[in-house]
N, C-alpha and C positions, 0 to 999 in steps of 0.2 A: 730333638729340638722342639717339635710342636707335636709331636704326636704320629705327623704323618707328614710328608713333606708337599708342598703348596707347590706345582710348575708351573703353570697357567693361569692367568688373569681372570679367566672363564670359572677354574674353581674356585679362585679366593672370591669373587662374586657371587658366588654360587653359595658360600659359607656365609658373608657379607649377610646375604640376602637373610636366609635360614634365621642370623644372629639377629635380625634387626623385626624379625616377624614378631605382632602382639602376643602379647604371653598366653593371650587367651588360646592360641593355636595348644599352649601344649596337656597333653592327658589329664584330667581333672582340674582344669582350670573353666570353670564355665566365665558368662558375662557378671556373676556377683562376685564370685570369687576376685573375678580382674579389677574390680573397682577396690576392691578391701587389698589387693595386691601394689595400687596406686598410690594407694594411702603412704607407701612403703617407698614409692618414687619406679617401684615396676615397672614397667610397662614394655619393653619387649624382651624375649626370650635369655638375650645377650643380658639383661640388667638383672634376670631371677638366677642364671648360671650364676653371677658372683656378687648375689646375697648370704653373705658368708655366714654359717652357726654365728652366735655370740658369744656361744659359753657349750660346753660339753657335759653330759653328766656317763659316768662310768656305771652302767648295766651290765657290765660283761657276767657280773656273779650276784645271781637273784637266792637273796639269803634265808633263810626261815624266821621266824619270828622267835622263834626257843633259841638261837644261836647269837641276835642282833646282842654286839655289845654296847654298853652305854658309854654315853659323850663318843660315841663314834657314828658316823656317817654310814648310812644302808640304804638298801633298795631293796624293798620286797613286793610278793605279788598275792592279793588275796580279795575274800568276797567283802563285800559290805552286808554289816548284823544289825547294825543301826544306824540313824543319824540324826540328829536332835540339836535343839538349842539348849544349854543349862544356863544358870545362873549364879554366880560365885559372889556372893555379897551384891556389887553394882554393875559386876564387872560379865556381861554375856559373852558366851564362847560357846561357838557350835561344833559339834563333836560326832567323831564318825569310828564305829566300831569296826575294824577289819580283821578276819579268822583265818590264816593260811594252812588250818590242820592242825598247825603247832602249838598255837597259842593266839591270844588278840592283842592287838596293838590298837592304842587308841588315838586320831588325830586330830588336831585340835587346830582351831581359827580362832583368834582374838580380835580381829578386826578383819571380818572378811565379807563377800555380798552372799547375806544371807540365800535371798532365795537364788542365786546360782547355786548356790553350791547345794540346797535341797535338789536341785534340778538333775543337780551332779551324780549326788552320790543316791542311789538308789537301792533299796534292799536286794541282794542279792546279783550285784555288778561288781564285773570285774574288774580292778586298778589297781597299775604301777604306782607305787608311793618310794619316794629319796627324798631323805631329810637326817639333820641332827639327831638320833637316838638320848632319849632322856626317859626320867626314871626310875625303874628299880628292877629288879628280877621278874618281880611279879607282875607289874604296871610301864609295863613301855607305852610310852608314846613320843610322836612326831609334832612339832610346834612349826606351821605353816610350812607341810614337807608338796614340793614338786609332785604333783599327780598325772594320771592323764587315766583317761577310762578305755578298754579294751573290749574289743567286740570280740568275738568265737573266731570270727570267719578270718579275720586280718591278718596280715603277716606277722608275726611275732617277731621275725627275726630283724625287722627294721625300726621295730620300737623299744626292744628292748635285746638282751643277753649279746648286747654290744654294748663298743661307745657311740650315745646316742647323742647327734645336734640338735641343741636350744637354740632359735632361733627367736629373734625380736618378735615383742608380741605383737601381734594387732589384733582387735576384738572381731570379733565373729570366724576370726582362723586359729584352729587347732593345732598344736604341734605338729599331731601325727596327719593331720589332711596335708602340713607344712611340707614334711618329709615325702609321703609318696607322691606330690608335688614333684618335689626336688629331684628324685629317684627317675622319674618320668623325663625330666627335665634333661637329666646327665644321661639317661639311658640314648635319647633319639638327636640331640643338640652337642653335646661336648666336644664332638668329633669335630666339630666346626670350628672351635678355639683356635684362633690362628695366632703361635706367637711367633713373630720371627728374629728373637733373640738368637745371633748366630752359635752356631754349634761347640766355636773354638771357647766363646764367653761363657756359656754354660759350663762345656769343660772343666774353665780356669776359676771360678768362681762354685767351681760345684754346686751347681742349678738340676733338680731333680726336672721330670720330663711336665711339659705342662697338661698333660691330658692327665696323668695319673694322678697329680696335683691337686685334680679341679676334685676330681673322684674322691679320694683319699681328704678334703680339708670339707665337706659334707659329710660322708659316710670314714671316717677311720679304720682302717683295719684295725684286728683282735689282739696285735703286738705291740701298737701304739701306747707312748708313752703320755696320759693322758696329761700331765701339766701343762707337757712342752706346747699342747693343742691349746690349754686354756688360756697359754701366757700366748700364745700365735707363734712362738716360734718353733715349729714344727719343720721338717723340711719344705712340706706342702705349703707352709704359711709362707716360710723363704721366698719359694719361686714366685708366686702373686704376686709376693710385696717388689720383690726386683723387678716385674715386669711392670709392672705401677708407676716405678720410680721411671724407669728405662723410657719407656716412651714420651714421659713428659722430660726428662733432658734431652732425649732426642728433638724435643722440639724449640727446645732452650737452645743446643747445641747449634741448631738452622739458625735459628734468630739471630744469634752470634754472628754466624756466617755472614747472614745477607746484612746484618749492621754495618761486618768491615767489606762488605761487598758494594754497600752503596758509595756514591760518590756525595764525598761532604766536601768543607771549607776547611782548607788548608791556611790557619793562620802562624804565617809566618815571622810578621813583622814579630820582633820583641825588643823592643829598646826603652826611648827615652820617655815615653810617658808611664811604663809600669816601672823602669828602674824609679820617676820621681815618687811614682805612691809608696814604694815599700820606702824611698828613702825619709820620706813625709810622717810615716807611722813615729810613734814616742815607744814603740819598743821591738825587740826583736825578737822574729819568727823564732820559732823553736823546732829541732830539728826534725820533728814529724811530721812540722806544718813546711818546711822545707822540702820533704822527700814528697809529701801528696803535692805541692806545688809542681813539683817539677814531673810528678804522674800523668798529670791532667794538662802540664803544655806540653809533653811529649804526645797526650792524645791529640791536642787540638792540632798541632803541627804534622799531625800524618793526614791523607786524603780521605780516611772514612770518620763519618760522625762519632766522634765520642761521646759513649753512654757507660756513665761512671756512677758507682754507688756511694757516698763519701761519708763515713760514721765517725763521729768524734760524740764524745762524753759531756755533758755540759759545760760550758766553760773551756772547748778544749783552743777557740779559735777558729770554728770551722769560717764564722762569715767572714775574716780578711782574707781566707783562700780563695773563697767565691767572688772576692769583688777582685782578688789580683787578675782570675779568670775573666772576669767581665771587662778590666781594662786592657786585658790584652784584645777579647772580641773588638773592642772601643778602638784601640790601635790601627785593626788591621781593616778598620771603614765596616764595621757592622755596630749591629745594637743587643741590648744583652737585657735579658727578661728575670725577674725573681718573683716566683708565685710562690706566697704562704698561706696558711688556710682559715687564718683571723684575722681581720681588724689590724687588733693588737700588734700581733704579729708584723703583720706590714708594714703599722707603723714604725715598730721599734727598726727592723731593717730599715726603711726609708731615713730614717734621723739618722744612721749611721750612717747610709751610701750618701745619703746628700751631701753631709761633713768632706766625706772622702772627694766626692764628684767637683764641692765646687774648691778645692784648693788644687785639683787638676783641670780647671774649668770643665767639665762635664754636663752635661745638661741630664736632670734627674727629674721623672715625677712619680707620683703616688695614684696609682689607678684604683678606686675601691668602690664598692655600691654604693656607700655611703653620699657620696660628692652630689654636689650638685647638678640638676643633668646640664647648666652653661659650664660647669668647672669640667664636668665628665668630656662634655665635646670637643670641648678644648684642647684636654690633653690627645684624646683620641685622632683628631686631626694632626697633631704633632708627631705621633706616632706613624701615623701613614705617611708624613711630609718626611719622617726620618730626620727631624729637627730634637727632637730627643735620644739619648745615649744609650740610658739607663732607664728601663721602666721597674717600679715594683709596683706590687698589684694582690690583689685576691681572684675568686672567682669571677670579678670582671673583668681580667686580662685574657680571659677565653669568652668573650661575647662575639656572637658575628660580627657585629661590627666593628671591631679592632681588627687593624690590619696592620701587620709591620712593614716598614719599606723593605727592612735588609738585615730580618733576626738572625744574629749569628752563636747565639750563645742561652740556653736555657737553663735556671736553676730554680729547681723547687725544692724547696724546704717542708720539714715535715710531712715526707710526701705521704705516711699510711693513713696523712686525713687526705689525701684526693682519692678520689676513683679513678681508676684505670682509665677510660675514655674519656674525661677531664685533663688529665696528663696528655695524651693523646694530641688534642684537640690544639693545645699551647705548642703541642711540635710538629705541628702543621701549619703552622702560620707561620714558619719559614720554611727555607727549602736545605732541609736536611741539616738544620743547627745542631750543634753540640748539645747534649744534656748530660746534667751535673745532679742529681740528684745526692740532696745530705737529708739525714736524720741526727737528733740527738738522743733517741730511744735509742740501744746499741739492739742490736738483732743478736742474736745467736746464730752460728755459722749454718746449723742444719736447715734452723726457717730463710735464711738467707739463699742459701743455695737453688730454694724451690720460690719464693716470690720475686726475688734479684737473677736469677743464674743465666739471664743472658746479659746480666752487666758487671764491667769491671770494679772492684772494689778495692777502696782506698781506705784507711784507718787513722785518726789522730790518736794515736796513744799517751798521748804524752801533754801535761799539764802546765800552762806559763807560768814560769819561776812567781815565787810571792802568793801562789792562790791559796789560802788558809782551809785547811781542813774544816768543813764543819761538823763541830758536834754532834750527836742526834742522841735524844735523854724519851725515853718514852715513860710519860705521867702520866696518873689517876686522880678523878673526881677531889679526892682529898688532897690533892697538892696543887688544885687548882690558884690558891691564896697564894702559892709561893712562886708561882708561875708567871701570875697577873705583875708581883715586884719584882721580877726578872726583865722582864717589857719595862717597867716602869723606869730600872737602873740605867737600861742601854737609852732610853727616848732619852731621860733627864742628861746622855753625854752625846746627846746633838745626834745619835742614829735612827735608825730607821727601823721598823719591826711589819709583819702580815700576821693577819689570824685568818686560817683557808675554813670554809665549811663546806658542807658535801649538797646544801641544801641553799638556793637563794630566798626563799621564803617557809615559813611552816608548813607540814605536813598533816594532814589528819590520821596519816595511814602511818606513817613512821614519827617515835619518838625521838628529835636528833634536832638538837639546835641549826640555827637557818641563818643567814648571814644578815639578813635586813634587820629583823629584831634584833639580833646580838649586836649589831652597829651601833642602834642606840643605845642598847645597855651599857656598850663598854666607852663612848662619848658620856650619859651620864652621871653613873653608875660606879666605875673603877676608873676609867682616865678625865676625868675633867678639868683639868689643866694642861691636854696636851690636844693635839687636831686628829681627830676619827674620819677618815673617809671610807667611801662604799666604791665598791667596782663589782659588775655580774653580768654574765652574756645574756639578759635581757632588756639589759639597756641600750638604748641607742648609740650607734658610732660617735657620734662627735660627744655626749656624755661622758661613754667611756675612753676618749681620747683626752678630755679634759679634765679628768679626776686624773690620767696616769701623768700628763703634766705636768699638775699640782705635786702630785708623790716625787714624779723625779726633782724639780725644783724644790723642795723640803718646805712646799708648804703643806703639807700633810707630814703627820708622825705616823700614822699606825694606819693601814690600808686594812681594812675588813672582806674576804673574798671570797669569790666559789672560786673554783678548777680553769676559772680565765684566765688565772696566772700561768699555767702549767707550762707553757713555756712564752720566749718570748721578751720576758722583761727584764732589764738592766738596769739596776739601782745599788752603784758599788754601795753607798753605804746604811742600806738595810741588813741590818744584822743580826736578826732574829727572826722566826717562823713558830708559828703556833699551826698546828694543823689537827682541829677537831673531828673526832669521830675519826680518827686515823682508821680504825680496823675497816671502816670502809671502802677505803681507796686501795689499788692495785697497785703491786712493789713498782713498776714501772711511773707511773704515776704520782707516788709519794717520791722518786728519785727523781721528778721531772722539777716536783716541787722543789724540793730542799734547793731545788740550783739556782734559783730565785736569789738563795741571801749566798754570804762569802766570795761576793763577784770582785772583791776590793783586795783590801790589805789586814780586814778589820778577821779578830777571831768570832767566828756566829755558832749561832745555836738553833738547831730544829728541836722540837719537843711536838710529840706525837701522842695527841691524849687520847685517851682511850678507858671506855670504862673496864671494870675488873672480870666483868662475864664475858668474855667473848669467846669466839668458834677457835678449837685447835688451830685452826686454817691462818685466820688473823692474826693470833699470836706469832705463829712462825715466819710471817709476813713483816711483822715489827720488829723481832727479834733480828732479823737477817739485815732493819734498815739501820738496827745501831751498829752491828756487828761490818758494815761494810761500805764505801763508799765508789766501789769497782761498779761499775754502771753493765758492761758486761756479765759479770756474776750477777747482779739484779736480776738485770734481764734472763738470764740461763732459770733463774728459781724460778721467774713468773713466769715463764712459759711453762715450766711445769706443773705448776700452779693454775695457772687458768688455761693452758692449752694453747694451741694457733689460731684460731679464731678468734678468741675474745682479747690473747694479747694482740693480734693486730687491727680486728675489726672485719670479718671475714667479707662484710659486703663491700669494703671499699679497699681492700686492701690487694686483691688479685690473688688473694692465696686458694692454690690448686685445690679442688677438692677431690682428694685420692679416695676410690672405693675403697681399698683394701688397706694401703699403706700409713705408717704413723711418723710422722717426723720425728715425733718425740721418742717413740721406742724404737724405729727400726734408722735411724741416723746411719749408723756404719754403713749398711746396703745401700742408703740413699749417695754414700761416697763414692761406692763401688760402680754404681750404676751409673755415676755421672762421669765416672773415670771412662769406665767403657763406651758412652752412650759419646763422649766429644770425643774419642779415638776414631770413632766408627764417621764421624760428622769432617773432621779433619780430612780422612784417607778419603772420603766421599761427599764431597761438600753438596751435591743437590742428587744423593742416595739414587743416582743414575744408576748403579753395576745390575747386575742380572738379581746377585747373591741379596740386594738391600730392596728388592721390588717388592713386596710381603710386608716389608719393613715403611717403606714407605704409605703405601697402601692404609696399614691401621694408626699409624701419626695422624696421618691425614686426618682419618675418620675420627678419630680420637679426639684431636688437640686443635684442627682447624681454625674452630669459630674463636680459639682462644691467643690463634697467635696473632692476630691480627693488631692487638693493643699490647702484645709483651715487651716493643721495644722501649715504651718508655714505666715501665715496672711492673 
């Protein structure tokens, strides 16, 4: 299981301790060394055991140079005869003769730091060279092949005639100083690894042992298959990454626990003021906005806090579930909160729930920075007097001084633009209210698992009859002319059109149209007969509250914009999107956009321009936005695409950062691990037994500081 079996609290302290000593403790780590180790995020013993290789190179068969075939991959060992700078027409490449007996091989740098590499390579020094083999029979050489220089004295058998770990660079550390680092490190430290993944789990999931693990994914043994090490899935790679996963669902799987452990609001009532709002609405629910309906009041009607994750696709209807939710909080003598993370945003909810509020007489306001501070105090005393129902709000619905008389009900929308202790902060100002968290970014179920996994989730699948497909046509510079009469046809039949930029004013550094100038251009330049407005998140609130006014009311045709749109606005009958510089924006982002138009009955069109050069990456990006309009699938490509971090925003979003594990490649074990990690959480809800004390122990140490804000995302 761990190596060695843990019975006493005295030796897991005892390991505890060992693991958490400065790195500088271990063999060849002096005080310079530990600083260039920092750079790395080092800093004690426990953090350099699993600094994992990055890459592997295969030394096991050091080749001669008379046998090296060409376009084939080698590693050979030989002296340096020269090393020089030449000149090839304009083009300098510094160049280094190496003899192993058999023959020379010459290697070549086209862009390298010169005087290093003088420094390096020295007549008559030894060096391992692996690279590309090019050439001819007569003329081999290596084009910027992997080196490292070799002293008499050293072990040879840790730097080479194995498979040897690459590990990240950092400047002023060597490979090989890296390795008998490492070597030092697993030799007097490893024994300490305490995993207490049980025996029976190991077993059934066939988990190799973790001590040999630790050894074996540094140093590989000579039978090793070396791919399976470069893609990580190695056995060795296996167990790290399942223990990676393990302990943070173990602490997902707690937070569960103590969510349905706490004592919430049991709201009971359900009658005659939510039957009159749904009876009130001009259409009907649809059966997936029916099934989360009735999700979310079977949570609210049991006695622990409901914490729900609620994902519906743009347009799917998630806000009349949020507000049937809030009229039921409303029912049963509480008040119901909606934090979104713009302006915009806030306002567009607020104009909806007011609608709703006053045809059930409800009392509604609008809390934002923006307000006046006599309009701001106002409502805020209202709020504490609990003379208001329904608050929406921004970041000022979490100031100190807002205080609810009697929050029973929290929804926050687009939560991956709040931060974790933001979130927090809104579910603390009551006492233990429900939260309802929706997105219309759809997650992917693996990232979902690890920044949601201690909340319940609910899904809109399903589309309100009548919502028109929108087209998406991705055009080029030269079709701009036929573009501008496509805007021109829908304005002249009384609709509505956006043109999105990436930019709200010029750039000196980037070539890419800006929205401010292009406003004017296309007011007087191609539309001058129809009404041009501007909207950009550097205008002031009541600015951009009064331009989107105008747009909804049709006193504007063509809204000119940045990324303020991206979610938010509701203008059934805009029905068209131009969106420049598409190759810029992220598939999640351009799907946030397109949801802007086809909110009606009307057929729309996105058109995604884009000039004719652009990166592999953005093509396949545009290709997938005409190809698709499953928000899901979006989402699955851009995470692949940009990763976890940058599709959700890693500073604000609470996503784990696993040393070892990859949500994107290693998902199935992250399944496996949460299978077992809520079995283990069930059977032992506060990991009391004898068998889970180990287990308890490195959570703790582990995930502590982090479970403190995971009940509300």
């Amino acid at each position: 299981m761990m190596g060695k079996s843990f019975q006493s609290e005295e030796e897991i302290r005892f390991c505890f301790e060992k693991l958490s000593l400065p790195v500088q403790y271990v063999k060849g780590v002096g005080p310079k060394v530990a600083r260039l180790l920092e750079r790395k995020g080092i800093r004690s013993v426990e953090d350099l055991l699993f600094f994992l290789p990055r890459r592997y190179e295969d030394r096991r068969n050091i080749e001669r140079i008379e046998s090296l075939q060409i376009d084939h991959r080698g590693t050979i060992i030989g002296k340096v005869m020269s090393a020089r700078v030449r000149y090839y027409r304009k083009a300098k490449v510094f160049e280094v003769e190496i003899d192993d007996g058999s023959g020379i091989l010459t290697a070549k740098w086209f862009r390298g730091r010169d005087a290093y590499l003088r420094r390096a390579f020295q007549a008559g020094q030894r060096v391992i060279l692996t690279g590309e083999i090019r050439g001819s029979l007569l003329t081999k050489e290596m084009a910027h092949p992997d080196f490292e220089l070799i002293d008499d004295e050293e072990d040879d058998f840790l730097h080479f005639k194995r498979i040897v770990p690459i590990y990240s660079e950092t400047e002023g550390l060597r490979q090989k100083q890296m390795r008998r680092i490492m070597r030092n490190a697993l030799d007097h430290y490893a024994q300490c690894v305490v995993s207490p993944v049980p025996e029976d789990v190991c077993a059934r999931r066939r988990l190799a042992g973790i001590a040999p693990s630790l050894q074996n994914v540094h140093f590989p043994g000579q039978d090793e298959d070396i791919d399976r090490y470069n893609s990580w899935k190695s056995a060795s790679h296996r167990r790290l990454t399942f223990d990676d996963f393990f302990y943070f669902e173990i602490a997902m799987a707690l937070r569960k626990k103590e969510n349905i452990s706490e004592r919430g609001i049991s709201f009971k009532r359900e009658g005659i003021l939510l039957g009159r709002f749904l009876s009130h609405l001009p259409f009907r629910l649809t059966g997936a906005q029916k099934r989360v309906l009735g999700e979310i009041g079977q949570d609210m009607a049991g006695m622990c806090p409901m914490h729900r994750l609620l994902q519906g696709d743009v347009g799917c209807g998630k806000t009349v579930v949020a507000m049937a939710a809030l009229v039921k909080a409303v029912e049963n003598g509480y008040q119901g909160a909606i934090m979104a993370p713009t302006e915009i945003l806030a306002a567009q909810h607020f104009s909806t729930v007011r609608q709703w509020a006053e045809q059930l007489e409800l009392r509604a306001a609008n809390l934002t920075g923006s307000l006046g501070s006599k309009e701001r105090d106002e409502i805020i005393e209202k709020i504490f007097a609990g003379t208001l129902d329904i608050v929406v709000g921004t970041h000022a619905l979490i100031q100190q001084r807002v205080e609810f008389k009697k929050l029973g009900l929290v929804v926050i929308d687009e939560q991956h633009r709040f931060g974790v202790v933001q979130r927090q902060i809104l579910r603390d100002k009551g006492l233990h209210p429900d939260v309802l968290v929706m997105t219309a970014t759809p997650i992917p179920r693996t990232l979902a698992m690890t920044v949601y996994g201690d909340l319940d989730l609910s899904v809109i699948d399903e589309m309100p009859p009548g919502r028109k497909t929108v087209q998406t046509r991705v055009c080029y510079e030269k079709e701009r002319g036929v573009v501008y009469d496509l805007i021109r046809t829908e304005l002249r039949q009384g609709r509505q059109a956006f043109v999105i930029y990436p930019l709200v004013e010029a750039s000196e550094v980037l070539d890419l149209k800006d929205a401010t100038r292009m406003s004017e251009h296309l007011q007087h330049a191609v539309f001058p007969d129809f009404r041009v407005g501007l909207i950009h998140g550097r205008m002031k609130g009541a600015d951009k509250d009064r331009i989107m006014r105008e747009f909804s009311m049709k006193h504007l045709d063509l809204l000119v914009s940045t990324t303020v749109l991206e979610v938010g606005i509701d203008i059934p009958e805009a029905s068209m999107m131009v969106i420049e510089h598409a190759e810029r924006f992220g598939l999640s982002q351009l799907h946030q956009l397109r949801g802007r138009i086809g909110r009606g009955n009307i057929p729309s069109l996105c058109v995604l321009m884009t000039p004719h050069r652009r990166s592999d990456m953005a093509a396949r990006r545009l290709r997938i936005m005409e190809e698709t309009h499953d928000g899901f699938r979006i989402a699955e490509e851009d995470l692949k695409i940009r990763g976890p971090g940058e599709f959700l925003g890693t500073r604000q979003s609470g996503l784990p950062d696993f040393p070892i594990a990859s949500i994107l490649r290693d998902g199935r074990l992250l399944q496996e691990a949460r299978e077992e990690a809520f079995a283990i959480v069930e059977a032992d809800p506060a990991l009391d037994k004898h068998e889970n004390l180990v287990l308890k122990k490195v959570v703790t140490r582990r995930w502590a500081e982090r479970l403190n804000y995971a009940k509300t995302g």
